[in-house]
C-alpha positions as CSV (number, residue, x, y, z in Angstrom):
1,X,-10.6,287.5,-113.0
2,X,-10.2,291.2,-113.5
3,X,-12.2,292.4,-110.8
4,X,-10.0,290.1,-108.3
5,X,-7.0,291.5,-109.9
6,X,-5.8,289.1,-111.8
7,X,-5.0,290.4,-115.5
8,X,-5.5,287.5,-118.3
9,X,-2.5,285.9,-120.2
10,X,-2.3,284.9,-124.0
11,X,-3.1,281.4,-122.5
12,X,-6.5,283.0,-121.4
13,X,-7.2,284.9,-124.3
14,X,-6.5,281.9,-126.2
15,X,-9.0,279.6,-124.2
16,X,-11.6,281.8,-124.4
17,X,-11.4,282.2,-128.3
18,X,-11.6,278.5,-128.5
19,X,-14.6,278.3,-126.4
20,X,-16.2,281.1,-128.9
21,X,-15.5,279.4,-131.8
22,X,-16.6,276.0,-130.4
23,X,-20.0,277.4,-129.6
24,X,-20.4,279.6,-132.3
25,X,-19.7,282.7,-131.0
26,X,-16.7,283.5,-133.6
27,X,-17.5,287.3,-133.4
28,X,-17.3,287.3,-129.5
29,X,-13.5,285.5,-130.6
30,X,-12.9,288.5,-132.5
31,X,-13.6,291.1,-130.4
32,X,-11.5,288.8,-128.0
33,X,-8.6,289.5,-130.5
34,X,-8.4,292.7,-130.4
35,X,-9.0,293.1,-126.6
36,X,-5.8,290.8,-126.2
37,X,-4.2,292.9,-128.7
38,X,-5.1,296.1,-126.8
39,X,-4.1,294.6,-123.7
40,X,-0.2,293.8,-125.4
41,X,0.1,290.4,-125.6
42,X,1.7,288.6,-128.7
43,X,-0.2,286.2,-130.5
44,X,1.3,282.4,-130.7
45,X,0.3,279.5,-132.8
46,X,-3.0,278.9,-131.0
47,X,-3.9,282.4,-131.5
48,X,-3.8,282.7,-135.1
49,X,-5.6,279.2,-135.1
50,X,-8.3,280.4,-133.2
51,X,-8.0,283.9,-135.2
52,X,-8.3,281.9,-138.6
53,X,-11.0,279.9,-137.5
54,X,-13.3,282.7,-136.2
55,X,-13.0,284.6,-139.6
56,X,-13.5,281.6,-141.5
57,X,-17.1,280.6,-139.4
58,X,-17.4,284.2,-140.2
59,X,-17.5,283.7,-143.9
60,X,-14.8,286.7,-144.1
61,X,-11.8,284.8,-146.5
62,X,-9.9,287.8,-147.3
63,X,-9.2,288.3,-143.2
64,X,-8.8,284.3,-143.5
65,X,-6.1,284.7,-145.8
66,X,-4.4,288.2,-144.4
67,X,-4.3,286.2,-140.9
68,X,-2.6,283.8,-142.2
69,X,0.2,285.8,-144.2
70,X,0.4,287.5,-140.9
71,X,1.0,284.2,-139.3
72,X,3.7,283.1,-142.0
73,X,5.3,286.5,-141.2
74,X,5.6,286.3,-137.8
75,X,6.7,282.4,-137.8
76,X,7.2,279.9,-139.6
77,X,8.1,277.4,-137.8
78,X,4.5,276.2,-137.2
79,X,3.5,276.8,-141.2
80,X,2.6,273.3,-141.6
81,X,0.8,272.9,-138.2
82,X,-1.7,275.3,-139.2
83,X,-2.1,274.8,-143.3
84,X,-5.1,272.9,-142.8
85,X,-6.9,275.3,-140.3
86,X,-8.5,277.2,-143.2
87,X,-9.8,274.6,-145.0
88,X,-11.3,272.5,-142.4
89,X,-12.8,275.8,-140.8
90,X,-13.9,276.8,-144.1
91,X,-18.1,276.1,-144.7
92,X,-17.1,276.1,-148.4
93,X,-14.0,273.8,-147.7
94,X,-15.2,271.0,-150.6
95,X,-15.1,273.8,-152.8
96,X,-12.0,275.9,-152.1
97,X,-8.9,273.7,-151.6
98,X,-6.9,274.3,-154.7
99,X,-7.9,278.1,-154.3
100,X,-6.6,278.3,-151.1
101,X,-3.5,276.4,-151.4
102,X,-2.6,278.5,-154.5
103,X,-3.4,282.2,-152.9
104,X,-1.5,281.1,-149.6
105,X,1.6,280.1,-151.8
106,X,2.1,277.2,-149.3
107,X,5.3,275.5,-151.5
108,X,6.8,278.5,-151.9
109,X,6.3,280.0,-148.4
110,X,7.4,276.5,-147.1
111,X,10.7,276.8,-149.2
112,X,11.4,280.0,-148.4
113,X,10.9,279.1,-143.8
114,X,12.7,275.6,-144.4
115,X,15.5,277.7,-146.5
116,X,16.1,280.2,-144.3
């Protein structure tokens, strides 16, 4: 694309992550990331999806969890949407459930985005 001057969109970026993750490439996703952040595009839903999904194949649930409050930050309209991303991503997701649920904060974050 770039060599025929065509410059990728989130869209792209977002695709491609995907397609990493899918096929178990999640640190080829990652370095995705940060080339779509270099590049200046904003992350959307799909993003941080993709984003949470790589770190979590990646065994890495600190960055799991620090994606998500980045996510929760930036909107939270799509909160719910993407609540169960960690856990089904998770390899350890029998296991972690009520962890997860109680570090993410997801009532109180919830209440706070549906309040205002």
């Amino acid at each position: 694309m770039q060599t025929q001057g065509i410059e990728p969109v989130t869209r792209t970026y977002n695709t491609l992550m995907i397609a990493c993750n899918t096929s178990g490439q999640w640190a080829t996703a990652l370095q995705l990331h940060e080339e779509m952040r270099a590049a200046g595009h904003a992350l959307n839903t799909t993003s941080y999806n993709a984003l949470i999904s790589a770190h979590s194949k990646a065994g890495d649930l600190p960055q799991v969890l620090d994606t998500y409050r980045q996510m929760v930050q930036q909107v939270c309209a799509f909160l719910l949407l993407s609540w169960d991303v960690p856990l089904l991503s998770s390899p350890h997701s029998s296991e972690e459930p009520q962890y997860l649920a109680s570090v993410f904060g997801v009532h109180s974050v919830y209440s706070r985005c549906m309040v205002g």
